[in-house]
C-alpha positions as CSV (number, residue, x, y, z in Angstrom):
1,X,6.9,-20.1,-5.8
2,X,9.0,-17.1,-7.1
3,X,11.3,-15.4,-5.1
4,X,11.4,-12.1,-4.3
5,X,14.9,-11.3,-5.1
6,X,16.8,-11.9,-8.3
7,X,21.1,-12.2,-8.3
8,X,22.0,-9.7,-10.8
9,X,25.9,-8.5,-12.5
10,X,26.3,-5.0,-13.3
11,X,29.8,-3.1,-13.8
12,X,30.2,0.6,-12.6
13,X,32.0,3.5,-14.1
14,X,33.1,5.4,-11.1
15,X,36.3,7.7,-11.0
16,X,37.9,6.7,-14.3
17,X,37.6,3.3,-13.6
18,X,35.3,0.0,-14.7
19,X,34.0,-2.3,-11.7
20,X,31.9,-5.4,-12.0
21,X,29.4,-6.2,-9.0
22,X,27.4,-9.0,-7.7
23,X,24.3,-8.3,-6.3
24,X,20.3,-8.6,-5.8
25,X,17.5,-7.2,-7.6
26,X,13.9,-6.9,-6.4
27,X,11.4,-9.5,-8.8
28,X,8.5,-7.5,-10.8
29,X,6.7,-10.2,-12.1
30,X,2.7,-10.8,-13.7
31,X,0.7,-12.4,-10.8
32,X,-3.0,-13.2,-12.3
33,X,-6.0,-12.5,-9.6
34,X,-8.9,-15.3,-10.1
35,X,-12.5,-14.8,-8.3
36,X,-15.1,-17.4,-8.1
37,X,-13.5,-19.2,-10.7
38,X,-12.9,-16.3,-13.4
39,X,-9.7,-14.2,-14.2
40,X,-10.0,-10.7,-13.1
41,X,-6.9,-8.7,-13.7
42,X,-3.0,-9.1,-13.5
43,X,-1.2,-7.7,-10.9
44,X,2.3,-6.4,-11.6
45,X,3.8,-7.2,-8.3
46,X,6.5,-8.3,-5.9
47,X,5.4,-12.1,-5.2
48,X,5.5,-11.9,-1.4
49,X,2.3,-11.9,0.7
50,X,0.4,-12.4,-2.1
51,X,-2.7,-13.8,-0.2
52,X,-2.8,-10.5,1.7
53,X,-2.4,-8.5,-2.0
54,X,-5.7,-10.3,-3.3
55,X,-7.7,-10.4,-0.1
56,X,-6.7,-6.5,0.6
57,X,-7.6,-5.4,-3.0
58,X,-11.0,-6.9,-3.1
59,X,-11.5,-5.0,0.2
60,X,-9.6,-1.8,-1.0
61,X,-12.3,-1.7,-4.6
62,X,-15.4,-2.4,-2.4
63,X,-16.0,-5.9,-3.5
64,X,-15.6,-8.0,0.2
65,X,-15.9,-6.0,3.8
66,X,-14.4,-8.9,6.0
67,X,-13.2,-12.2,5.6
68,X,-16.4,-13.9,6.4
69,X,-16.8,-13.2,2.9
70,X,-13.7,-14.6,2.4
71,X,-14.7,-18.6,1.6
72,X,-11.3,-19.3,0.2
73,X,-8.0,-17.9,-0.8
74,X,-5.2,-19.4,-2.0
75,X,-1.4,-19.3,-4.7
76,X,-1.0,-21.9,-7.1
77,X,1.7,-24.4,-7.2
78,X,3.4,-22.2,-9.7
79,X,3.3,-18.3,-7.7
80,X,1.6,-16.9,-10.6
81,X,-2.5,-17.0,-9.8
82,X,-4.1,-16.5,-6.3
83,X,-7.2,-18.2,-6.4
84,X,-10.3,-16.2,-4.5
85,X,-13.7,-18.0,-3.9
86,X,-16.6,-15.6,-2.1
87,X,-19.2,-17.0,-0.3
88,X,-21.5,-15.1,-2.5
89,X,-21.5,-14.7,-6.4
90,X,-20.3,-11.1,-8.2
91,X,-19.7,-10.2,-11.1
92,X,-16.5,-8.3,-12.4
93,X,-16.4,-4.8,-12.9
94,X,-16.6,-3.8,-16.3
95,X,-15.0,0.0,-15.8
96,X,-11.6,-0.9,-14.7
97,X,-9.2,1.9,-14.7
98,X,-5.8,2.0,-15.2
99,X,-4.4,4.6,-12.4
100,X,-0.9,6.3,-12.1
101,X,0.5,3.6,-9.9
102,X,4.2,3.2,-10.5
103,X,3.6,-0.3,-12.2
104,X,0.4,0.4,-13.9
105,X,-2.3,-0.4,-11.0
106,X,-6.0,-0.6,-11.8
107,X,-9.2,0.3,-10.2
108,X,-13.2,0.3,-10.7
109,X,-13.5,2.6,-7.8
110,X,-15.1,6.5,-8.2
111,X,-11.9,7.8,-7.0
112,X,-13.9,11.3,-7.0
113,X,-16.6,9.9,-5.0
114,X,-17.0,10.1,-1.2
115,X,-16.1,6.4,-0.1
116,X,-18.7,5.0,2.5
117,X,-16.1,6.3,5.4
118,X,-16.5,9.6,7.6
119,X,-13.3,10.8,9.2
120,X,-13.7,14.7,9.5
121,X,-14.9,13.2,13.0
122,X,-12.1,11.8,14.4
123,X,-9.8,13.4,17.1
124,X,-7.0,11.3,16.9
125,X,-4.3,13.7,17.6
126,X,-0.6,12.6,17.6
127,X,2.9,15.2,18.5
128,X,4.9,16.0,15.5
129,X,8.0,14.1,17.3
130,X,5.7,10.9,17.0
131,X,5.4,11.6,12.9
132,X,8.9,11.7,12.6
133,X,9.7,8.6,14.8
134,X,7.3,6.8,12.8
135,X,9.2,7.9,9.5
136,X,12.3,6.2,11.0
137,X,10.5,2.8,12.0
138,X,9.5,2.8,8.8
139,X,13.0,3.1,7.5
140,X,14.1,0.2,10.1
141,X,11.5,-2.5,8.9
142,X,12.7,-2.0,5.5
143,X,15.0,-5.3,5.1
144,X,13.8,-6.0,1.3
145,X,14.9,-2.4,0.8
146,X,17.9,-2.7,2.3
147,X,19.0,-6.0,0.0
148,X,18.1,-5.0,-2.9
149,X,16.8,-0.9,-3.6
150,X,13.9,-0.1,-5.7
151,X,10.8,-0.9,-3.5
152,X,8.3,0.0,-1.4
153,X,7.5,0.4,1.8
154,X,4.1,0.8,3.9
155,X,3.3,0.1,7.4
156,X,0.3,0.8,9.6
157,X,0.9,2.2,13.3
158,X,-0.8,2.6,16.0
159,X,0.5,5.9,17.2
160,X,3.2,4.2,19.2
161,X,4.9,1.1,17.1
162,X,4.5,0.0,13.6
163,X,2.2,-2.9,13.6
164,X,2.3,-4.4,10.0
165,X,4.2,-3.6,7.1
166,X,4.3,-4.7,3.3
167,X,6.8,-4.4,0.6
168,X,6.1,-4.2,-3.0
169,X,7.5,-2.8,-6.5
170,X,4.3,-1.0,-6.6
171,X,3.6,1.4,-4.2
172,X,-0.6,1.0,-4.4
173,X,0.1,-2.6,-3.9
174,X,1.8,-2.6,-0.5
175,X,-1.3,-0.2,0.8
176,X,-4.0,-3.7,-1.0
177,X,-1.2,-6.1,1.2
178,X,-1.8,-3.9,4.7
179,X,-5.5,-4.1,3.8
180,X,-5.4,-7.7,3.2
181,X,-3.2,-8.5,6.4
182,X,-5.2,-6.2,8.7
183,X,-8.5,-8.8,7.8
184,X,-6.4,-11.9,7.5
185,X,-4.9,-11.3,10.9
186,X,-7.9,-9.4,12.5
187,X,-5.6,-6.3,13.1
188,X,-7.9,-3.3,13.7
189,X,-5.9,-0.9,16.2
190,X,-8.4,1.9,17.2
191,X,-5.9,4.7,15.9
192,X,-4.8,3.8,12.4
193,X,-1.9,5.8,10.4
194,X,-0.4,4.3,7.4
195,X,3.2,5.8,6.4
196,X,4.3,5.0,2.7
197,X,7.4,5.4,1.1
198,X,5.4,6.0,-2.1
199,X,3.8,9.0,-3.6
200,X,0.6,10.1,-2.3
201,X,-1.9,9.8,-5.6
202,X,-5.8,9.3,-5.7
203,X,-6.0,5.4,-5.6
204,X,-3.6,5.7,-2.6
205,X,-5.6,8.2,-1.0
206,X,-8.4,6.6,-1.4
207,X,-7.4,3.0,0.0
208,X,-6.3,4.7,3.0
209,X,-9.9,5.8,3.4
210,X,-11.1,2.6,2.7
211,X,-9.0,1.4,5.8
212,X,-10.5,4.1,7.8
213,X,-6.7,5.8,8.8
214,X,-7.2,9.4,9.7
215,X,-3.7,10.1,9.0
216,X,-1.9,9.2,5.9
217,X,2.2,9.9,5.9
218,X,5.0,9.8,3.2
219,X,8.6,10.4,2.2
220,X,7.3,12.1,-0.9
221,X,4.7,14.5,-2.5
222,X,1.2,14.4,-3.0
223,X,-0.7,15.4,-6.0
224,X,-3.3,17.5,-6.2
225,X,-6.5,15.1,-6.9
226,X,-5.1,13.4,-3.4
227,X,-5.0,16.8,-1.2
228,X,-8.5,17.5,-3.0
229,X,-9.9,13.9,-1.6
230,X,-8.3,14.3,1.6
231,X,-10.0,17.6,2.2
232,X,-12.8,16.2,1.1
233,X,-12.3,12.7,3.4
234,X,-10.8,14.6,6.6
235,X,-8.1,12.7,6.3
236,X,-4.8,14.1,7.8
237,X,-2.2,14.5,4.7
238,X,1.1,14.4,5.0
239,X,4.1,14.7,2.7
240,X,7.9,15.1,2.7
241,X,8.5,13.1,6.2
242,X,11.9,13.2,7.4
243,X,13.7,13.2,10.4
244,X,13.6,16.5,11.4
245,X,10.7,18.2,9.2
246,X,7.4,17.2,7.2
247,X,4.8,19.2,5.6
248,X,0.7,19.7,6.4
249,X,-1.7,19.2,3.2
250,X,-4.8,18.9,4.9
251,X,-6.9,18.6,8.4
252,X,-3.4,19.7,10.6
253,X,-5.3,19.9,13.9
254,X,-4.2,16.0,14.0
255,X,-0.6,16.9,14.4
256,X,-0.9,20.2,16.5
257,X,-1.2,22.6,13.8
């Protein structure tokens, strides 16, 4: 299997001076996605929970709904494949889509189209204190962060305590690894946020549809196609999370606005 983590040397120029450090990396690495049999696409990834990645992104693109459709799943000997058998036959989408994700993610999904979710419904309301506790529980489950810099983070809450989380180079992948742990494990809370470290694009808005969460937080900025679809989605967009402050895109009755 390949490891997350990669040693590294670098040398710094700080103050005048040269210094020469030993330290970790986070591992970007090709991981190939086969179904029934047949390669699909290539994720560029960080090889941890890479059952979850698979399983969550043919849930995320529409293609499974549960894991009774799930007949197997499984990563080669070598890390570099997870192998996906369905207990029904499908054929690959022929429209893929290369999306802004940071390491070049791909999708066949209408990110302009209504997804088959309605949450303009929902009255899951939560204080503003309670967004910005979540931000830092966030920050606390971020060990893979904390080793080696230059990941991402997402986890899905309850409301109340951060249930799963997922780390990945790419920021659309850890949102496919939530999806694929919530089915593996049969985690389902009846309140659902997700809170990202990542930046809130369409394919990111759109798998947080997918997962039916009413409330979508991040650290960072939205673009305007994802403040579009969450308007569109009711789904509660948030952006710019910090300790003390955060800012409402979208459906702020949620949070008390």
């Amino acid at each position: 299997m390949i490891p997350p983590r990669k040693a590294i040397e670098y040398d710094r120029y700080e103050f005048k001076k040269w210094e020469h450090f030993n330290a970790e990396t986070i591992v970007e690495t090709p991981v190939s996605l086969t179904v029934n049999g047949q390669v699909w696409i290539s994720f560029m990834c960080t090889p941890i929970h890479l059952e979850e990645l698979a399983v969550g992104f043919l849930f995320n693109e529409g293609i499974i709904t549960s894991m009774n459709d799930v007949a197997d799943v499984r990563v080669c000997e070598h890390g570099d494949n997870v192998d996906v058998w369905l207990e029904f036959t499908t054929e690959q989408p022929t429209n893929w889509r290369r999306t802004s994700g940071c390491t070049g993610g791909v999708t066949a999904v209408d990110l302009l189209a209504k997804p088959n979710v309605s949450l303009a419904e929902n009255r899951f309301q939560v204080q503003p204190e309670a967004i910005m506790e979540m931000v830092d529980k966030l920050f606390e489950s971020q060990e893979l962060y904390r080793d080696t810099g230059g990941v991402h983070t997402s986890a899905l809450s309850d409301g109340e305590k951060v249930l799963l989380a997922a780390d990945d180079i790419g920021r659309h992948n850890t949102l496919d690894k939530i999806a694929g742990m919530c089915l593996m494990q049969n985690v389902f809370p009846e309140n659902r946020i997700l809170i990202t470290t990542g930046r809130i694009s369409s394919e990111m808005l759109q798998k947080a549809a997918q997962l039916n969460a009413p409330i979508l937080i991040s650290r960072t900025s939205p673009s305007s196609l994802s403040i579009e679809m969450a308007q569109r989605y009711g789904i509660t967009l948030i952006g710019y999370a910090r300790k003390h402050r955060f800012n409402v895109y979208s459906n702020g009755e949620r949070v008390g606005l």
